[in-house]
N, C-alpha and C positions, 0 to 999 in steps of 0.2 A: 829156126831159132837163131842160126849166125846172122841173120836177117836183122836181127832185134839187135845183136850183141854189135851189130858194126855202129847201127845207132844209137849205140850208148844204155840199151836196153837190160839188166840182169833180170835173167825169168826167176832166180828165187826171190831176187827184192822187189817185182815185180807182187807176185803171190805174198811174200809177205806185208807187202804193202793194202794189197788186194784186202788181206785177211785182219790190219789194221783198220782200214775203212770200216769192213763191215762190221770190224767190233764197237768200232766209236759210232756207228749209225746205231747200231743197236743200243751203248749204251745210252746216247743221247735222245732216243727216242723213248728209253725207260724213264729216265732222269728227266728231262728238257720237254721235249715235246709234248708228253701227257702231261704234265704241270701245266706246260704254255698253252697248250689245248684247253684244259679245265680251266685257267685263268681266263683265256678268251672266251671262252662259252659262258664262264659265269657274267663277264662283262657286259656279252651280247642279250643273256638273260635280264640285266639290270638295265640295261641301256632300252630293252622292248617296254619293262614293267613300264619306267620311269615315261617313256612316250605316252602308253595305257593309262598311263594314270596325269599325264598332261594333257590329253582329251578328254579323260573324265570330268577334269576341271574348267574345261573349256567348255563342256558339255552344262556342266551346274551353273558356270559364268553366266552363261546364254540363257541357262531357263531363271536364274535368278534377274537377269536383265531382265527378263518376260515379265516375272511376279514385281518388279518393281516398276514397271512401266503402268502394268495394270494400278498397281496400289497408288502411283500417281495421277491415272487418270479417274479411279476412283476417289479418291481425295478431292481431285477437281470438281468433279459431279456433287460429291457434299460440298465441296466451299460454295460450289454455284448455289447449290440447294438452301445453304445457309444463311446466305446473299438474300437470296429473293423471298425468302422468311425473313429474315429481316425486316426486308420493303413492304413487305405485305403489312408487318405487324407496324413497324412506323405509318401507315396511309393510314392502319386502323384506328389507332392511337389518334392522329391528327387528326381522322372524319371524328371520330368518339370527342374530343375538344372542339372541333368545331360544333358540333351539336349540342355538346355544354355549356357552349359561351353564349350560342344561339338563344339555349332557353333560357342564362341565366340575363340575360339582353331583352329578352321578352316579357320577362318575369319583373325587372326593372321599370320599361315600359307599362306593365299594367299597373305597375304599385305607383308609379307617376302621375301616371291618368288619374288613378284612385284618389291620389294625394290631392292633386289639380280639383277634381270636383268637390272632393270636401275643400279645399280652400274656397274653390268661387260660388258655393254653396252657402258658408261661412259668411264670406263677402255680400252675397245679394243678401241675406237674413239683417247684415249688421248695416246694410245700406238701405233698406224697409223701416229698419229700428229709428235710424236715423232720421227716414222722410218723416216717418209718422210722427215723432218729435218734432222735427223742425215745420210739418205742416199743423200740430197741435199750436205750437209757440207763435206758428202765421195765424191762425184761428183767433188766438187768444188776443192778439193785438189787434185784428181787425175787428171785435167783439169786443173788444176791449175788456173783457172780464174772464176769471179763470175758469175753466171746465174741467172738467174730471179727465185727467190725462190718461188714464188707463181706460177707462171705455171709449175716449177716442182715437186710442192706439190700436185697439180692439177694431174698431170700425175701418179704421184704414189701412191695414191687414188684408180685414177682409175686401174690403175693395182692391187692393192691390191683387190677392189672387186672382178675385172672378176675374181682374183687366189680364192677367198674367196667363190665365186660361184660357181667357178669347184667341189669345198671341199665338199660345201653342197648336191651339185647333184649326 
């Protein structure tokens, strides 16, 4: 122990320095340490949740990208779908007008003809009415005396058909 004491060593302040340490280890380990412990461990606890729970949402992020990807390509598939209903039903619409104009174009055309034959039906009657007058009035001048205009309207009628029947046979 002169050993110690030449280099400046006291074995009681030594020991009781000893015996200070281990009481401030002690108390700082009651006081300090188990606080600072439970502090850090609570932190380490919060700091794991908070990861835990930033995967989770990372997790729902990704299946929510997923359901919305779908719901956009499903959307797609109806707007195509809606599309081409659409064009379906416009080509219908237009063949359905075309086909109404068609018949009401045909319907036109048969009321025309119709019209056409009674007029030149009309026309050949009113131009018969006329020869047979105006061949009564040559009659009459060349005979030089009047005749019974309606039995010879009558006669040349009738000759006009049978000539008109020859024509068509």
């Amino acid at each position: 122990m002169e050993g110690l004491k030449e280099l400046g060593f006291s074995v009681p302040t030594l020991i009781a320095q000893l015996v200070n340490f281990g009481l401030i280890l002690v108390l700082l380990r009651m006081f300090a340490y188990k606080p600072i412990m439970k502090m850090m461990d609570a932190r380490s606890a919060k700091i794991k949740e908070s990861l835990e729970q930033a995967e989770r949402i990372k997790q729902q992020a990704s299946v929510a990208e997923q359901e919305t990807a779908k719901k956009m390509e499903e959307a797609g598939r109806e707007a195509r779908a809606l599309v081409n209903q659409a064009m379906t039903s416009a080509e219908n619409v237009r063949q359905k007008g075309l086909a109404e104009t068609k018949a009401d174009a045909e319907k036109l055309i048969a009321q025309a003809r119709v019209q056409i034959d009674q007029e030149r039906d009309e026309a050949i009657g009113e131009l018969r009415k006329e020869f047979a007058d105006l061949t009564v009035l040559a009659a009459e001048k060349v005979i030089k005396r009047s005749l019974d205009k309606e039995a010879q309207r009558k006669l040349i009628e009738q000759v006009l058909e049978e000539s008109s029947g020859l024509k068509n046979n």
